[in-house]
C-alpha positions in Angstrom: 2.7 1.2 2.4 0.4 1.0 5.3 1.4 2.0 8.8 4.8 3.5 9.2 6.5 4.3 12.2 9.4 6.4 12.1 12.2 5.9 14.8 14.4 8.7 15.6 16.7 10.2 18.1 15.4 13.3 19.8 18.3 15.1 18.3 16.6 14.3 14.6 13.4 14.9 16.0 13.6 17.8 13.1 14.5 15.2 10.5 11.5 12.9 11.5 8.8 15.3 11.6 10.0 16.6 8.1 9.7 12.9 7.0 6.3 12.3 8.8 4.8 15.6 7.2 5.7 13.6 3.4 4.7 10.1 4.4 2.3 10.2 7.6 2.9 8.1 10.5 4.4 8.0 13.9 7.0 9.1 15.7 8.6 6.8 18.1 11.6 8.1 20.5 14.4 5.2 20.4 14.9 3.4 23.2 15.3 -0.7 23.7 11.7 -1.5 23.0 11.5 1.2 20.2 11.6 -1.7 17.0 9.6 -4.5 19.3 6.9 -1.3 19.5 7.3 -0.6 15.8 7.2 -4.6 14.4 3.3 -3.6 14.8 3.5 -1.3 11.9 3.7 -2.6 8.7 6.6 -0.4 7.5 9.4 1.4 10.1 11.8 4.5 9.0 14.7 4.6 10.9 16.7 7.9 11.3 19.9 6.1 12.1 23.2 4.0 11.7 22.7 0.9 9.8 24.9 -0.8 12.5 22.1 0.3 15.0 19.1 -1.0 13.5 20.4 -4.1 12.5 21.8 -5.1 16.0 18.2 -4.2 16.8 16.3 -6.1 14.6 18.2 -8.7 14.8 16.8 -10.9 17.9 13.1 -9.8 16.9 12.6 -10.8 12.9 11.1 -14.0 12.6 10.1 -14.0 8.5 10.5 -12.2 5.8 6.5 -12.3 4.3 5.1 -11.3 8.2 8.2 -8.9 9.1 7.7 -5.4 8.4 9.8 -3.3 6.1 12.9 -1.4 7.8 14.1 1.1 5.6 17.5 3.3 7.0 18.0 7.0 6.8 20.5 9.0 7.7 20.0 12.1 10.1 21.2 13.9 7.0 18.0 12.8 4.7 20.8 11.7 2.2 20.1 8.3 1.9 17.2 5.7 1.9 18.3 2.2 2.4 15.9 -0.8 2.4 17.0 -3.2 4.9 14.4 -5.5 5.5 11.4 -6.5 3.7 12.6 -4.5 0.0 10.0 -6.4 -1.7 7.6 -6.0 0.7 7.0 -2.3 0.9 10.4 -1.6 1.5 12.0 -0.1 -2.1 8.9 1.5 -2.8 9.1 3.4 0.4 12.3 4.3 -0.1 11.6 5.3 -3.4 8.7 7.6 -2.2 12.1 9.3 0.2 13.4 10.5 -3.2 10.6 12.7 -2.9 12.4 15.0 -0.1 15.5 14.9 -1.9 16.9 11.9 -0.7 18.6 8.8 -3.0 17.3 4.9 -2.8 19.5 2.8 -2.3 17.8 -0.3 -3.6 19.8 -3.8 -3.2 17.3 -6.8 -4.3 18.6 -8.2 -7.1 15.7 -7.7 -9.6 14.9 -4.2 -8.7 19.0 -3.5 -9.1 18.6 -4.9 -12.4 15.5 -2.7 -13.9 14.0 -5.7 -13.2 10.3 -6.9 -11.8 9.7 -9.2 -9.1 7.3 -11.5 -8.2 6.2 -10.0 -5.0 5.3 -6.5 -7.1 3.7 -8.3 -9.9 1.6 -9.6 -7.5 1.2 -6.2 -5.5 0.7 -4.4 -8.8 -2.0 -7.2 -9.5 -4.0 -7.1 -6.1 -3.2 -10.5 -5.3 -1.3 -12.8 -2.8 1.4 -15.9 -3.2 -0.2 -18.6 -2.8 2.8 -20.4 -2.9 5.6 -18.6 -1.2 8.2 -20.7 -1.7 8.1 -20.4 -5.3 9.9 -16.6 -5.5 13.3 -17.3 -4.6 13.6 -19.7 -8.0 11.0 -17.6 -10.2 12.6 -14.2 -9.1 16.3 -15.7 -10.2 14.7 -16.7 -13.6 13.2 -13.2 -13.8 16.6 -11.9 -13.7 17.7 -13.5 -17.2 14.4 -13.2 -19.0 10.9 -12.4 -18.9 8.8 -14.8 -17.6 5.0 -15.1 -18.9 2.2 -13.9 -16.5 -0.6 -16.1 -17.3 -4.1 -15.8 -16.2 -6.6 -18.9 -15.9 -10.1 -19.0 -15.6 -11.4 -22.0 -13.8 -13.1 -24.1 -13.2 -9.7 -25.6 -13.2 -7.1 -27.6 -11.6 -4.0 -26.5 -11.9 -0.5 -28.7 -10.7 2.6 -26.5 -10.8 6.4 -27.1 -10.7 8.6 -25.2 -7.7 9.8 -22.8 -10.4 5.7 -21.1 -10.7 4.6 -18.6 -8.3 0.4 -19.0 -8.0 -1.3 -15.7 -7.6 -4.4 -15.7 -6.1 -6.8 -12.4 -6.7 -7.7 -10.8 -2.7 -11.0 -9.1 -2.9 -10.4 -5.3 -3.7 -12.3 -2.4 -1.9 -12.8 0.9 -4.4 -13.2 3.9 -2.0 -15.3 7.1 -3.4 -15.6 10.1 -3.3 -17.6 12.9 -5.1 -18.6 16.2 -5.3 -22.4 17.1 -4.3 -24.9 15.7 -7.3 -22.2 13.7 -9.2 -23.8 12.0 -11.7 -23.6 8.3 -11.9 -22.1 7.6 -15.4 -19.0 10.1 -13.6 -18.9 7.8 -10.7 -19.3 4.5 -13.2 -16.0 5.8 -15.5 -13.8 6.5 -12.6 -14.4 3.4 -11.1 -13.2 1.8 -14.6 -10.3 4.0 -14.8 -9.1 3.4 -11.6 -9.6 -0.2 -12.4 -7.6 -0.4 -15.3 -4.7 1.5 -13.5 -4.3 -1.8 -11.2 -4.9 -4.2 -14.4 -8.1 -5.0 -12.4 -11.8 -5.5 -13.2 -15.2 -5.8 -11.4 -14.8 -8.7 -10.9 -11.7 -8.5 -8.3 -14.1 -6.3 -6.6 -15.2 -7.2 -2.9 -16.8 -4.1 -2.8 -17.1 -0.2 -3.1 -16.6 2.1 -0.1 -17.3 5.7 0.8 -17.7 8.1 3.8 -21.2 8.3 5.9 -21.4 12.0 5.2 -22.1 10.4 1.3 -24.5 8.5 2.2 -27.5 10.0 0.1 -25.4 10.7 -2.8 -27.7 8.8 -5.8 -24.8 9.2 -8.4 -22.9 6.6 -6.2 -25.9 5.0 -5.3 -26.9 4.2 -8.9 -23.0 3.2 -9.9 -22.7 0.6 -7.7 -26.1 -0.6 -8.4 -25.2 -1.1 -12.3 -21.9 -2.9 -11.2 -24.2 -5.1 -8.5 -21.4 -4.6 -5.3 -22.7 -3.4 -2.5 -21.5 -0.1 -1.4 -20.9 0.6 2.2 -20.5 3.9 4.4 -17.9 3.9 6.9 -19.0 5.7 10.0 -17.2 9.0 10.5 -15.5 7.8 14.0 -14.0 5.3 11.9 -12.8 7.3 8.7 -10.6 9.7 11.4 -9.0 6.8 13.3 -7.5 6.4 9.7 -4.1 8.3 8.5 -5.0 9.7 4.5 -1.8 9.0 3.3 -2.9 12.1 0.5 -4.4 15.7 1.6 -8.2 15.6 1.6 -10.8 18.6 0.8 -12.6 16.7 3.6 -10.5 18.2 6.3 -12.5 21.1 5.7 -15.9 19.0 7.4 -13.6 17.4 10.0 -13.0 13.9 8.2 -9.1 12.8 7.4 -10.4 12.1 4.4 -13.2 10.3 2.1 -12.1 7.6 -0.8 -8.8 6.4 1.0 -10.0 6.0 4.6 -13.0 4.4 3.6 -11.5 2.1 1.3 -8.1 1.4 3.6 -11.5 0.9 6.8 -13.4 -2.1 5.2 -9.8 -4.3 3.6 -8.4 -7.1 4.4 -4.8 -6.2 4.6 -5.1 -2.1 5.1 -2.7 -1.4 2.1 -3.4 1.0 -0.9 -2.9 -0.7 -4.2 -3.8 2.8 -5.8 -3.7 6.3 -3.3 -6.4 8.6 -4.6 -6.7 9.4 -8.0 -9.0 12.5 -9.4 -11.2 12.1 -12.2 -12.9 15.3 -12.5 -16.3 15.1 -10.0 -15.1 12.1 -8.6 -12.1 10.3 -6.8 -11.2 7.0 -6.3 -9.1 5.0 -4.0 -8.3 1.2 -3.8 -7.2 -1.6 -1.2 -6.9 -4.7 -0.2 
């Protein structure tokens, strides 16, 4: 999900800080410049008449894999809507809205039909498109039947039709954190659990990622010695300049957080494939 900005009214003002208190992010008052401001966020809630946002949007969108997601809600919190970028970031936000009560309504043509898409298989993989313009044909077959998801190990070469979206792994960073003197075969099976969550291995790992205030933890020291990635400690400066999209312990020593900020500090793309996840001493957070 990223960044979200949420663009309100000051008469919803209510309705916005409700939504930021479930999803994080920031409140932007409406004005002319309010969607130019937000088109640096990577997602936009907007309390709000359709009509409104899209005569907004509308001079400003330039493509659909850069454009963030616009997703509609009404001052009542009834209704979520996807408008832009529902493959993107967008349903799944708006499904996340259901949390406070409030009903998706989800349009894309796959997701409409309890159907995958391209785009999620390849979020749910931590990968990219290689090969954008692949979707639009691959996504229609999608609707009438399942297609294969095949994975190759090269060396290869491998020449593909228009109808076969390429996914290409990104590096993944695994953020951690433990409780004081976790041992390292705790640190070593949450990693592969957290793993297997994503249908990822060690392999798709760039590497791991924890708070500075971990630093002389030897548990997590040792773990990501035995899976030989590096693991790197995100200064502390850092970790608060970072929104936890989940509620941290680590609030009580001053930090927004441990396994998410770090992990979300040291990716590529600053999007959680998996928000934190427990497993007993230890928990784990992954991004790309």
């Amino acid at each position: 999900m990223g960044k979200v900005a949420i663009i309100t009214f000051p008469r919803n003002l209510a309705a916005a800080e409700k939504i930021r208190e479930f999803t994080g992010g920031d409140i932007i008052i409406y004005s002319k410049d309010a969607f130019r401001q937000a088109f640096e966020y990577d997602s936009i809630i907007a309390i709000m008449a359709a009509g409104i946002a899209v005569r907004s949007i509308a001079p400003i969108i330039s493509d659909k894999w850069e454009d963030p997601a616009v997703v509609i809600v009404d001052s009542g919190l009834n209704f979520a809507i996807p408008l832009l970028g529902g493959h993107r970031g967008g349903n799944e936000l708006a499904e996340k809205l259901a949390g406070l009560g409030m009903i998706p309504v989800v349009t894309t043509a796959t997701e409409a039909m309890g159907k995958e898409s391209v785009e999620s298989i390849s979020q749910s993989l931590g990968s990219r498109i290689v090969n954008r313009g692949s979707t639009k044909n691959v996504n229609m077959a999608l609707l009438d039947k399942d297609v294969d998801v095949l994975c190759i190990k090269g060396p290869k070469i491998v020449l593909v039709d228009d109808d076969v979206s390429v996914l290409k792994r990104e590096g993944i960073v695994v953020g951690i954190g433990a409780n004081r003197g976790v041992r390292s075969i705790e640190v070593i099976d949450a990693i592969r659990s957290a793993l297997s969550e994503i249908n990822a291995g060690i392999k798709d790992v760039k590497c791991f990622a924890s708070a500075m205030i971990k630093e002389k933890e030897q548990g997590m020291i040792e773990a990501a010695a035995s899976f030989g990635k590096d693991l790197k400690f995100v200064p502390h400066e850092l970790i608060n300049s970072i929104r936890a999209p989940t509620p941290s312990k680590a609030a009580a020593l001053g930090l927004n957080g441990v396994c998410e900020p770090a992990a979300l500090a040291l990716s590529e793309n600053k999007k959680l494939l998996l928000e934190k996840r427990i497993y007993g001493n230890v928990t784990i957070a992954i991004a790309r």
